[in-house]
C-alpha positions in Angstrom: 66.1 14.2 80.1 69.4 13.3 78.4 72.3 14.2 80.2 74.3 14.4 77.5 72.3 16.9 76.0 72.2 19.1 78.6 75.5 19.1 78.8 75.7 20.0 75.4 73.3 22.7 76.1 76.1 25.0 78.4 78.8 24.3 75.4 76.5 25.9 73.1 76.5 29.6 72.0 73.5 31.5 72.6 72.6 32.6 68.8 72.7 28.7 68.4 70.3 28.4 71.0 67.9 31.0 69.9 68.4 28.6 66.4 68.0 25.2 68.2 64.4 27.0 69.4 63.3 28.3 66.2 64.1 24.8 64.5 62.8 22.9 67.1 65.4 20.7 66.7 69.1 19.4 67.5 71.9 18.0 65.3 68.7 16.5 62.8 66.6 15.6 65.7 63.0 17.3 66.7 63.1 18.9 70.0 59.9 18.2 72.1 58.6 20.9 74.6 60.7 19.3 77.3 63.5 19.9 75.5 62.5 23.4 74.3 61.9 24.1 77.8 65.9 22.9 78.7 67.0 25.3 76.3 65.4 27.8 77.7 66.3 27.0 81.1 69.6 27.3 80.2 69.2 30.7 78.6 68.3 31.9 81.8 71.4 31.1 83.3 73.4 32.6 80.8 74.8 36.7 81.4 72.6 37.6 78.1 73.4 41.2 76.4 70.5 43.6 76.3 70.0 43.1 72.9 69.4 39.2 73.3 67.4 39.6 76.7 64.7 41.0 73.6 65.1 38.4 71.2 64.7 35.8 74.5 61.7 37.3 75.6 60.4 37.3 71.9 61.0 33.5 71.1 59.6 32.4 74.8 56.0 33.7 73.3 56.6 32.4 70.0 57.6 28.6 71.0 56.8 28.3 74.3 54.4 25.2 75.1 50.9 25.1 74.0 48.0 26.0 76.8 45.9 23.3 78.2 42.5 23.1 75.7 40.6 24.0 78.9 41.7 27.4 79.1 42.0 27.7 75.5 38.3 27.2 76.1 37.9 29.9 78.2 37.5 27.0 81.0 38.9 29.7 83.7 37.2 32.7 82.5 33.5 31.0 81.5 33.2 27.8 83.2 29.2 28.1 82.4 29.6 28.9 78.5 32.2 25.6 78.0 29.2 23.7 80.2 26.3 25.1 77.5 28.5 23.9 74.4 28.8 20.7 75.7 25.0 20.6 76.5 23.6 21.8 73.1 26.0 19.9 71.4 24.6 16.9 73.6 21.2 18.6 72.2 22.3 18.1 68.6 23.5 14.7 68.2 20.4 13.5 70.4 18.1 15.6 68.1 19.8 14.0 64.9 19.8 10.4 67.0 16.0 10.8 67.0 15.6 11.9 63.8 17.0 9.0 62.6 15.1 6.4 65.1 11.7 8.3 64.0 12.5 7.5 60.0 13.0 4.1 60.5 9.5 4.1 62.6 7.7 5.6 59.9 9.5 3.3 56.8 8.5 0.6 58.3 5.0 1.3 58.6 5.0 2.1 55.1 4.5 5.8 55.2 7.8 7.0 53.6 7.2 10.8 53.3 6.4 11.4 56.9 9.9 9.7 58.0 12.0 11.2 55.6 10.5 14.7 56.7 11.0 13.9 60.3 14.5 13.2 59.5 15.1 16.4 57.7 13.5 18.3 60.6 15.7 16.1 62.8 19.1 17.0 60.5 18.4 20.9 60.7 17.6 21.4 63.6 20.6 18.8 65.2 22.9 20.7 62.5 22.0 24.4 63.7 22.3 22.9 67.7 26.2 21.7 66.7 26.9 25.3 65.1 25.9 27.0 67.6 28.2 25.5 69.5 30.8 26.0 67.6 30.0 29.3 67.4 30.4 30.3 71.0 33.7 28.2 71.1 34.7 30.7 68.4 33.7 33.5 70.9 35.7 31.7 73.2 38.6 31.1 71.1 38.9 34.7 70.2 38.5 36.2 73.7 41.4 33.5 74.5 43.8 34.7 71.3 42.7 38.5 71.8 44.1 37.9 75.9 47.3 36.0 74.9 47.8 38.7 71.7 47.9 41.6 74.3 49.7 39.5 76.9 52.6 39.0 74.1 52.2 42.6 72.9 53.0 43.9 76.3 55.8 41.8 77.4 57.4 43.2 73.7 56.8 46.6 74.7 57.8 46.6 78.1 61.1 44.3 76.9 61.8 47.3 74.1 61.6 50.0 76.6 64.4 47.7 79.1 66.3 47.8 75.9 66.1 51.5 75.4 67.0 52.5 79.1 
């Protein structure tokens, strides 16, 4: 990390920071998560007023870093489903593979509608393999955002009662 910009970090004023965070950049440059993550180091040194202990506790959910794809995946939770996605999408392209290989088999033997239903077969039921996949990654991916919605919805609740105390 820059030391320059750090050191610019402690001569700026907090509203700027909170600024510099929703940009996601600095004097015309893009901040990167390392960066993003200085500033808020640096936040949490500073004496912040109630009011702006809220708005820091806001932003840190809003920008802080992305989760690894693993747990987006629901890696932690449902090691077994992520393991089935990857094995009936495996399914699906081999299924479509064949498909394929069988059509060339049968227009080379000169017998043109069996092949071209075999690879129809092989296309639908491949396809329907791959969105099913998907589909239980979508489970996945809204178990993950419903967790992280409620997570976020907490830590705002629990940071507007501090403020009303």
């Amino acid at each position: 990390m820059d030391e320059q910009f750090l050191e610019s970090l402690k001569k700026t004023s907090v509203i700027d920071l909170f600024e510099m965070v929703k940009r996601r950049s600095h004097r015309g440059l893009k901040l990167d998560n390392e960066s993003i993550d200085s500033v808020f180091a640096e936040l949490e040194t500073r004496n912040l007023a109630t009011e702006e202990v809220a708005e820091f506790n806001k932003i840190k959910l809003v920008y802080k870093k992305a989760e690894p794809q693993g747990e987006a995946l629901g890696a932690g939770n449902y090691p077994a489903l992520v393991t089935i996605i990857g094995f009936i999408s495996f399914l699906g392209y081999l299924v479509m593979v064949v498909g394929v290989l069988v059509f060339l088999y049968f227009v080379t033997e000169a017998a043109l509608l069996p092949g071209v239903i075999g690879i129809l077969v092989s296309l639908i039921i491949g396809l329907s393999l791959l969105a099913l996949s998907n589909l239980i990654r979508v489970f996945l991916d809204t178990e993950y955002n419903t967790r992280k919605t409620r997570e976020a919805l907490t830590t705002i609740i629990n940071s507007g009662r501090k403020t009303l105390s």
